[in-house]
KOLGU-4560 file (N, C-alpha, C; in nm, 3 decimals, padded with zeros to 5 digits):
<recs>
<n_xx: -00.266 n_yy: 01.402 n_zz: 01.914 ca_xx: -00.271 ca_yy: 01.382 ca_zz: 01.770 c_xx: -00.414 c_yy: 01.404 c_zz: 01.722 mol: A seq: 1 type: UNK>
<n_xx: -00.399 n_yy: 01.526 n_zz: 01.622 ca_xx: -00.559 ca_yy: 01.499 ca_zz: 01.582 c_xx: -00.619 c_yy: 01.393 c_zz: 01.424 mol: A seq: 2 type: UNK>
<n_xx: -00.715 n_yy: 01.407 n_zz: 01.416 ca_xx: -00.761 ca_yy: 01.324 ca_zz: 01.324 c_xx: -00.925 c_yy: 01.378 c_zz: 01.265 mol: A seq: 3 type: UNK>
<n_xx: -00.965 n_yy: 01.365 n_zz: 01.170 ca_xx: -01.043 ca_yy: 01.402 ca_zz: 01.076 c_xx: -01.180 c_yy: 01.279 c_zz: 01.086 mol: A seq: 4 type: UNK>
<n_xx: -01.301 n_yy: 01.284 n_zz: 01.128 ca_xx: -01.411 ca_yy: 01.169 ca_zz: 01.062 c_xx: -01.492 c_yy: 01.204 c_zz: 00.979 mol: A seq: 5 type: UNK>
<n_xx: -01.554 n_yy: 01.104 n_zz: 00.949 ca_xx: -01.618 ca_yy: 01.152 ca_zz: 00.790 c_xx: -01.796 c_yy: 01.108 c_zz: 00.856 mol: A seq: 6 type: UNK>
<n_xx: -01.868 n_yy: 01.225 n_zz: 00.826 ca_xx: -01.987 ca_yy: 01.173 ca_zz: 00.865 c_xx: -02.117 c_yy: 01.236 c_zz: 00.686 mol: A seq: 7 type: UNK>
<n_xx: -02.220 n_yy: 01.204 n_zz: 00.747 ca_xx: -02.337 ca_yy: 01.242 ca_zz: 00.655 c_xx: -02.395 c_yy: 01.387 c_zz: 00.717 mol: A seq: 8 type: UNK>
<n_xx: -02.402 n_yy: 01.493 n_zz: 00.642 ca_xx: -02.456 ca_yy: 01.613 ca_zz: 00.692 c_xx: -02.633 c_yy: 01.535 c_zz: 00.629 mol: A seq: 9 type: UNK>
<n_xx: -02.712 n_yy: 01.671 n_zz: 00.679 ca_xx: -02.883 ca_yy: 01.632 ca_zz: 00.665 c_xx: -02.912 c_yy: 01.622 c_zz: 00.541 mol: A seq: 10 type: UNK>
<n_xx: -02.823 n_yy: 01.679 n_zz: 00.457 ca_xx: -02.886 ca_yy: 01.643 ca_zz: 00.314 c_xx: -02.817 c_yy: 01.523 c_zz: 00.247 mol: A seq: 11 type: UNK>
<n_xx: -02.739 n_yy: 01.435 n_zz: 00.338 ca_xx: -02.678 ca_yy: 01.324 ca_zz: 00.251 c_xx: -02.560 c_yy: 01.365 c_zz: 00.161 mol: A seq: 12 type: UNK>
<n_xx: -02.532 n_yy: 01.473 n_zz: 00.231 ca_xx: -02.366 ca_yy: 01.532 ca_zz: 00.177 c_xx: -02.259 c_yy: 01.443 c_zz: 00.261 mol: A seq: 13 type: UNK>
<n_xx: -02.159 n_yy: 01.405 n_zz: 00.208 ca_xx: -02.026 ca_yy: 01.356 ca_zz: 00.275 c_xx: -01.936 c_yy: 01.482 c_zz: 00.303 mol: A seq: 14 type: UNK>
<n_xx: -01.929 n_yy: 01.495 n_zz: 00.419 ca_xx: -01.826 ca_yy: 01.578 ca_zz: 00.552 c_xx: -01.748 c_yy: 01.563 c_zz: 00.611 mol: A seq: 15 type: UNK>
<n_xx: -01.680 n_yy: 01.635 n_zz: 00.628 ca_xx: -01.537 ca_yy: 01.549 ca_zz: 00.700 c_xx: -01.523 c_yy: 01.676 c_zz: 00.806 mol: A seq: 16 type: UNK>
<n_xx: -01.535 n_yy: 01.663 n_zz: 00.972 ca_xx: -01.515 ca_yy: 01.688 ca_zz: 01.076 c_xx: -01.370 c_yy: 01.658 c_zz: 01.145 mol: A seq: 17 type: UNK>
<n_xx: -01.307 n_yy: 01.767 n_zz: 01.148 ca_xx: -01.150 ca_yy: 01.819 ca_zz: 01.206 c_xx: -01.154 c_yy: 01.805 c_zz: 01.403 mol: A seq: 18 type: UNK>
<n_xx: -01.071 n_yy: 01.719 n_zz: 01.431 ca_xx: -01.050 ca_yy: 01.697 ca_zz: 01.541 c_xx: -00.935 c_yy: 01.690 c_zz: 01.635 mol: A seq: 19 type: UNK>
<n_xx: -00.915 n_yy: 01.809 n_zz: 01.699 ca_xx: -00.763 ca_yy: 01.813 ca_zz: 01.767 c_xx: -00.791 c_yy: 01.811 c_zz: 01.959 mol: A seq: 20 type: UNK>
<n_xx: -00.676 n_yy: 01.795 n_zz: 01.992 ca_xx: -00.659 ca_yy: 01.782 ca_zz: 02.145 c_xx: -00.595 c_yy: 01.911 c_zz: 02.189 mol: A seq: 21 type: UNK>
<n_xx: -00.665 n_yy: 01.986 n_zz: 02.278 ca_xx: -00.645 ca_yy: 02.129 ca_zz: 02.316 c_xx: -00.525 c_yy: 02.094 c_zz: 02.440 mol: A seq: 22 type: UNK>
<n_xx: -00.494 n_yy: 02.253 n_zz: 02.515 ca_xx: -00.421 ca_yy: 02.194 ca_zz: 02.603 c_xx: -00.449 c_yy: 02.137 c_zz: 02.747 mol: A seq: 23 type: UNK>
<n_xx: -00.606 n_yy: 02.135 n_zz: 02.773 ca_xx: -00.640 ca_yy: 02.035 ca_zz: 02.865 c_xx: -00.656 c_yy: 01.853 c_zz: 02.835 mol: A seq: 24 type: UNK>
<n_xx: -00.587 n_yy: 01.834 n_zz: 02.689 ca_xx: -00.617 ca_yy: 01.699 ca_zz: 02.676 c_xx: -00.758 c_yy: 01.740 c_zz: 02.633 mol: A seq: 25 type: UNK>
<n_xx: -00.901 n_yy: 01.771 n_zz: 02.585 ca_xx: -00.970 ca_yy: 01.749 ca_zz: 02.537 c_xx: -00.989 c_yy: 01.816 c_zz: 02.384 mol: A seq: 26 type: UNK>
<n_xx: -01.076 n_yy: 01.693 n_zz: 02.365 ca_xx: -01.077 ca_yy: 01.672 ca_zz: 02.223 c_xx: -01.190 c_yy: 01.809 c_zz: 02.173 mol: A seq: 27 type: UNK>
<n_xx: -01.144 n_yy: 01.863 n_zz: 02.071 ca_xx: -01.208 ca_yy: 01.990 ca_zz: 02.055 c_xx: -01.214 c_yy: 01.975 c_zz: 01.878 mol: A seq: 28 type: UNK>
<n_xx: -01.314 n_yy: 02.055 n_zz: 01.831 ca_xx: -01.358 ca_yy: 02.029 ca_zz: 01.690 c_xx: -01.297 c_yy: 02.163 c_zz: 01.623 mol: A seq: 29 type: UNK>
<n_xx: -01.227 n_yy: 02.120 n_zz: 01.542 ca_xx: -01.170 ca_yy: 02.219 ca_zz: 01.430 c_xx: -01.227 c_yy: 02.304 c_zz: 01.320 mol: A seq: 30 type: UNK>
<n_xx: -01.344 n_yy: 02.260 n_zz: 01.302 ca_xx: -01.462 ca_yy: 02.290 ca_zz: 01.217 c_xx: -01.537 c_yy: 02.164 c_zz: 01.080 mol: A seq: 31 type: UNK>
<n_xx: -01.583 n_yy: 02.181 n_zz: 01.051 ca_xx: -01.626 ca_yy: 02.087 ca_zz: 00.941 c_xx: -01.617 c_yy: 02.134 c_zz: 00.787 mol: A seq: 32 type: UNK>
<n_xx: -01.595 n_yy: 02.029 n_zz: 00.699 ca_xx: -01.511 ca_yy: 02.077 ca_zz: 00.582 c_xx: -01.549 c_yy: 01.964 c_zz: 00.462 mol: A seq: 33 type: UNK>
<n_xx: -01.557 n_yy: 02.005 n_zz: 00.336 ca_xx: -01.627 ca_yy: 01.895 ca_zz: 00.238 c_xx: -01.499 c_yy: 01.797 c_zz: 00.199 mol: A seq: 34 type: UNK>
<n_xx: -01.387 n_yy: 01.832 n_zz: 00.222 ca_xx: -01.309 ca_yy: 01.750 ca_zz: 00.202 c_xx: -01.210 c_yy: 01.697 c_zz: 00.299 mol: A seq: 35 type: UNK>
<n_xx: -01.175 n_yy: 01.598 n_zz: 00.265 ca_xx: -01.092 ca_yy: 01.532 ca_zz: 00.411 c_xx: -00.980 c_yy: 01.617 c_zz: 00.425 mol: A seq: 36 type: UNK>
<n_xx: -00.898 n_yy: 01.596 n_zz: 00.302 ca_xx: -00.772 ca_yy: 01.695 ca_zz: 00.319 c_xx: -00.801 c_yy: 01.886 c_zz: 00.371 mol: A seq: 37 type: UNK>
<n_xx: -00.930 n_yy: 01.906 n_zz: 00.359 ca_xx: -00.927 ca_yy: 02.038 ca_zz: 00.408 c_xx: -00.956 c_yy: 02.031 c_zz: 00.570 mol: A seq: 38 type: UNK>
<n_xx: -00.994 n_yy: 01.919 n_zz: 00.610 ca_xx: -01.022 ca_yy: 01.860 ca_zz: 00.745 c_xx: -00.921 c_yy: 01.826 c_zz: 00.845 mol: A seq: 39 type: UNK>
<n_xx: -00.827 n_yy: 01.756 n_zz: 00.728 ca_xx: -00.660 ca_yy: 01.730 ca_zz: 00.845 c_xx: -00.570 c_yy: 01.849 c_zz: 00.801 mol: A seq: 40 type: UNK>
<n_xx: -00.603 n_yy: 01.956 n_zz: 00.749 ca_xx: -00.529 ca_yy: 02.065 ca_zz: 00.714 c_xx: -00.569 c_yy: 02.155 c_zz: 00.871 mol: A seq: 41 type: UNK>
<n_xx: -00.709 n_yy: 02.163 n_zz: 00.879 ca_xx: -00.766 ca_yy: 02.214 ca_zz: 01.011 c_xx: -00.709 c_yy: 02.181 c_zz: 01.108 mol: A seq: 42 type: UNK>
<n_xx: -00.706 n_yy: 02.061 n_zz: 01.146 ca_xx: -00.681 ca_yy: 01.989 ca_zz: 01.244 c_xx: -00.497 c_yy: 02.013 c_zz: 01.283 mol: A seq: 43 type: UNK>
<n_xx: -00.418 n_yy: 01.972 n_zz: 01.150 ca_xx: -00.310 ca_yy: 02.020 ca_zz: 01.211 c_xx: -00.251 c_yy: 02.169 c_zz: 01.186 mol: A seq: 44 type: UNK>
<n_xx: -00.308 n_yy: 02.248 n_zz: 01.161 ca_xx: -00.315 ca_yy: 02.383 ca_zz: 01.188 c_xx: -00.337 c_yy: 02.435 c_zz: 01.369 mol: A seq: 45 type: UNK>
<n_xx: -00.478 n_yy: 02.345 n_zz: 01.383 ca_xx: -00.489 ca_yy: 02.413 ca_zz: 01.530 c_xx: -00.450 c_yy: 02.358 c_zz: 01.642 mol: A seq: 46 type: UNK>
<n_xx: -00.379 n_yy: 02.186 n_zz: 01.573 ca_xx: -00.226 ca_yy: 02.140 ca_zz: 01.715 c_xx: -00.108 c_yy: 02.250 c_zz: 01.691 mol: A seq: 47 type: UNK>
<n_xx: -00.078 n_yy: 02.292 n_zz: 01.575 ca_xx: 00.035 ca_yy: 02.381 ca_zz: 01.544 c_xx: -00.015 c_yy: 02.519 c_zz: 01.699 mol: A seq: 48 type: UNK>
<n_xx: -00.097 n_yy: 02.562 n_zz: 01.627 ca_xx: -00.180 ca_yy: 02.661 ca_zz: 01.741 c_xx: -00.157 c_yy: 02.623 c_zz: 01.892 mol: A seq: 49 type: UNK>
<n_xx: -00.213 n_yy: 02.551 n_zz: 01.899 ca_xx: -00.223 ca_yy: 02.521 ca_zz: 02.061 c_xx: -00.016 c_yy: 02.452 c_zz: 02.095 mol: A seq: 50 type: UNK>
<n_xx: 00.091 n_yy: 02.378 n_zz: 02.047 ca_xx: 00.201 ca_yy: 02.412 ca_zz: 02.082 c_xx: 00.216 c_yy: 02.563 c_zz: 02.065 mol: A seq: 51 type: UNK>
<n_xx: 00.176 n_yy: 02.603 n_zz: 02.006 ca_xx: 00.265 ca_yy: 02.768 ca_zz: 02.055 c_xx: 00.210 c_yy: 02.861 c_zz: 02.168 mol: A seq: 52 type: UNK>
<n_xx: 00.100 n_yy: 02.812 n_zz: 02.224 ca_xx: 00.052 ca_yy: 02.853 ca_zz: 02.287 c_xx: -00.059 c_yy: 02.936 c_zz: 02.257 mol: A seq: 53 type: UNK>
<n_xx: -00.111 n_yy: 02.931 n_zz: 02.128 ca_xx: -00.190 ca_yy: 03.052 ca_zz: 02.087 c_xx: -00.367 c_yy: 03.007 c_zz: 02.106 mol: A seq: 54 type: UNK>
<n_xx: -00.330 n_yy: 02.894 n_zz: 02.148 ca_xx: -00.545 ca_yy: 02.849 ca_zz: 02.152 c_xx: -00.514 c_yy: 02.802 c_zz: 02.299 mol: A seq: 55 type: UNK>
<n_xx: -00.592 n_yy: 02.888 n_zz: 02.378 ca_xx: -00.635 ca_yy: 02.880 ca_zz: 02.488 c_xx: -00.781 c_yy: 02.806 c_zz: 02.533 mol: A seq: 56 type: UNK>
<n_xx: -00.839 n_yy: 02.897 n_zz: 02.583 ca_xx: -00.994 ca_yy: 02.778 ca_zz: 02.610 c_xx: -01.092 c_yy: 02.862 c_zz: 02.466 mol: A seq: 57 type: UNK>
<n_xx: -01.169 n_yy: 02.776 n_zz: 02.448 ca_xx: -01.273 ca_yy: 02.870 ca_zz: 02.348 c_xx: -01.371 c_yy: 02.932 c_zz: 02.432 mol: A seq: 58 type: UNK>
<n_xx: -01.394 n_yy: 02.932 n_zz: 02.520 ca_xx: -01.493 ca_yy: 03.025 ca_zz: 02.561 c_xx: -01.458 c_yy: 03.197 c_zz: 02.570 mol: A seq: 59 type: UNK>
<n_xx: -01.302 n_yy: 03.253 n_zz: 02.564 ca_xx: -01.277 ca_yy: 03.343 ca_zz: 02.562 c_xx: -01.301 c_yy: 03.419 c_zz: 02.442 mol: A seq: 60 type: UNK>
<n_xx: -01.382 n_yy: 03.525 n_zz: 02.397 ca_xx: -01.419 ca_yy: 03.572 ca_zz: 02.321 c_xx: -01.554 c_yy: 03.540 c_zz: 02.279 mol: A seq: 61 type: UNK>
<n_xx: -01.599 n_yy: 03.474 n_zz: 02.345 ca_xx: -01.748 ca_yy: 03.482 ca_zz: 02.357 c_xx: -01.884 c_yy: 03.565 c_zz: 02.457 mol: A seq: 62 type: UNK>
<n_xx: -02.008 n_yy: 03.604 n_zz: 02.392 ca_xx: -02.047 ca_yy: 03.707 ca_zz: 02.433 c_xx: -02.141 c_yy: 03.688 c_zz: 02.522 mol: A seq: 63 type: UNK>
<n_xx: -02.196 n_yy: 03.748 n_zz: 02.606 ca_xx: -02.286 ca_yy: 03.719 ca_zz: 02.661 c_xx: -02.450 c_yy: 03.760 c_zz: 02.602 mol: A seq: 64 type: UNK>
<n_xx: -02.510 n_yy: 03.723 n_zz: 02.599 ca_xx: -02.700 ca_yy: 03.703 ca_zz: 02.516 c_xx: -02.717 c_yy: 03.859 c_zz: 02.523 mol: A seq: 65 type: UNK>
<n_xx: -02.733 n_yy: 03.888 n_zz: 02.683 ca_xx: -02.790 ca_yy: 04.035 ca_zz: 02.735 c_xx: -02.684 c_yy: 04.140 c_zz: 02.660 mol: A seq: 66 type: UNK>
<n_xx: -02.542 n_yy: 04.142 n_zz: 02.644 ca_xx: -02.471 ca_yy: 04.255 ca_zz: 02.584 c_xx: -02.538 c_yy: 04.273 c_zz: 02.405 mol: A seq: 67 type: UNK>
<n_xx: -02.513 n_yy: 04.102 n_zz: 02.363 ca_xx: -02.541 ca_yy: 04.128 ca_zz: 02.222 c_xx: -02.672 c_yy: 04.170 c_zz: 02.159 mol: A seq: 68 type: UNK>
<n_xx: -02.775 n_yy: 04.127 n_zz: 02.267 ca_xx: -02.922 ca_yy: 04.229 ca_zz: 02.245 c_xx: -02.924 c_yy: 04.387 c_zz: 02.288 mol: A seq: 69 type: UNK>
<n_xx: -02.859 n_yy: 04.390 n_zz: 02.375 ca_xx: -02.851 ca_yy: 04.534 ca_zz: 02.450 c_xx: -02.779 c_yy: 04.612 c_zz: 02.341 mol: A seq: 70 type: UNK>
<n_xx: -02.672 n_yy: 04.545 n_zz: 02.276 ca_xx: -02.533 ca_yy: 04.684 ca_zz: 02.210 c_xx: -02.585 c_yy: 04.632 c_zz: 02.049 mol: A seq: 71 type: UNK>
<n_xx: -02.593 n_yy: 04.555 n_zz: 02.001 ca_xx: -02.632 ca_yy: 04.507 ca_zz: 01.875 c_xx: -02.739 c_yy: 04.470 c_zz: 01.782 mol: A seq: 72 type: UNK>
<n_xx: -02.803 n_yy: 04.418 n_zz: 01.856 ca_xx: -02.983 ca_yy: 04.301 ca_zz: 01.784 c_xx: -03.019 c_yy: 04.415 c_zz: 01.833 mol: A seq: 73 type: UNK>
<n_xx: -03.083 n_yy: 04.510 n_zz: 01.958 ca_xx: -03.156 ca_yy: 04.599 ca_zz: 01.936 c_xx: -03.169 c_yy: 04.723 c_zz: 01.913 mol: A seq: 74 type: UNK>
<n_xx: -03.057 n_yy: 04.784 n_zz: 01.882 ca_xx: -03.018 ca_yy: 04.891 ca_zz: 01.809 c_xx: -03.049 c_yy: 04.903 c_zz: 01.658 mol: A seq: 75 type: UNK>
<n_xx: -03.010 n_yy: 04.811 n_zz: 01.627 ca_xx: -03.078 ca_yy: 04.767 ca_zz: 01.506 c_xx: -03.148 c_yy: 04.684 c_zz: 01.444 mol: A seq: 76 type: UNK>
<n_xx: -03.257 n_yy: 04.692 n_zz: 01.537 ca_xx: -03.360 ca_yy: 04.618 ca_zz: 01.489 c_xx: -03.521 c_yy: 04.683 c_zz: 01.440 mol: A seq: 77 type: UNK>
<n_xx: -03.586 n_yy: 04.695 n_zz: 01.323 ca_xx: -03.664 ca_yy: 04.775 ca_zz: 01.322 c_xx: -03.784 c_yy: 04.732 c_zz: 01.350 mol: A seq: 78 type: UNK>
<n_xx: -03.834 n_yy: 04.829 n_zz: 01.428 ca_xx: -03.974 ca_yy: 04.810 ca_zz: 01.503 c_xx: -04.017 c_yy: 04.971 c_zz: 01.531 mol: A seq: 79 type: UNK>
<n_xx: -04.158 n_yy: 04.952 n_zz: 01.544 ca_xx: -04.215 ca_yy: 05.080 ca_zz: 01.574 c_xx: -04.187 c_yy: 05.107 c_zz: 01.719 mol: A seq: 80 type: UNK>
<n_xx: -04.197 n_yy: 05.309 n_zz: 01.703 ca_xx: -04.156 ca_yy: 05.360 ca_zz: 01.822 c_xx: -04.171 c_yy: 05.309 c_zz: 01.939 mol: A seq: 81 type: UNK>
<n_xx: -04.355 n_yy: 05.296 n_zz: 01.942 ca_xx: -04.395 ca_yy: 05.277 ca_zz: 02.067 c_xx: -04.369 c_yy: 05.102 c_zz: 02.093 mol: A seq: 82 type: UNK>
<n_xx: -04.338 n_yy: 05.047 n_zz: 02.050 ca_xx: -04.297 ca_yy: 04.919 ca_zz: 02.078 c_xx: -04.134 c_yy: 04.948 c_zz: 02.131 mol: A seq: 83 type: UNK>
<n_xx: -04.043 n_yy: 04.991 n_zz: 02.054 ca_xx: -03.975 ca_yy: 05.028 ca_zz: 02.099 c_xx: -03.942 c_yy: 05.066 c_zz: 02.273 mol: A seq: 84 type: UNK>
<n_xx: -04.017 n_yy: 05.151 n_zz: 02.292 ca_xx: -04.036 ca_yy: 05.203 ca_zz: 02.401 c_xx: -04.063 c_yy: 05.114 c_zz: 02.542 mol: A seq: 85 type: UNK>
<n_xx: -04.167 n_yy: 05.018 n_zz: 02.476 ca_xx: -04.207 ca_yy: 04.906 ca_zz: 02.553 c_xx: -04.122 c_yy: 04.835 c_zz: 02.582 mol: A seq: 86 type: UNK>
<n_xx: -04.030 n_yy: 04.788 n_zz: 02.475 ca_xx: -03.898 ca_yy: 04.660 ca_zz: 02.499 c_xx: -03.843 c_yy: 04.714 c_zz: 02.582 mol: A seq: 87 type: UNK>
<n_xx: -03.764 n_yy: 04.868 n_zz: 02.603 ca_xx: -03.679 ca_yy: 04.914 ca_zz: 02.682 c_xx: -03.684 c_yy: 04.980 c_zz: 02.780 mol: A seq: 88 type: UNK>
</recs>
């Protein structure tokens, strides 16, 4: 069963943090949201998810540092030639 808490973000905003149980039994965060009801909307959205089988572990689809500098951040990143040259 998940459930929603309400905490203080850094500027003294009221937040409400979405909290569901994946299918190892751990408790996994749904995202954070300014309102409660958009918080237990999260939350039972992604128990809906995980009975159907559709949320697996979260680490799948995540990247590794070296690909996303290698194929992305430094392709486009602007810097002079000869620096360039140096990084790679």
């Amino acid at each position: 069963m998940g459930f929603s808490r309400k905490r203080i973000g850094r500027n003294g905003e009221l937040r409400y943090t979405a909290y569901y149980t994946d299918i190892k039994r751990r408790e996994r965060s749904a995202g954070t949201f300014s309102t409660k009801k958009e918080a237990d909307r999260a939350w039972q959205r992604a128990e809906v998810k995980v009975s159907e089988g559709r949320i697996t572990s979260t680490r799948h689809g995540k990247q590794r540092f070296v690909d996303y500098v290698t194929g992305t951040w430094l392709p486009n990143h602007v810097m002079e030639p000869s620096t360039r040259q140096n990084v790679t």
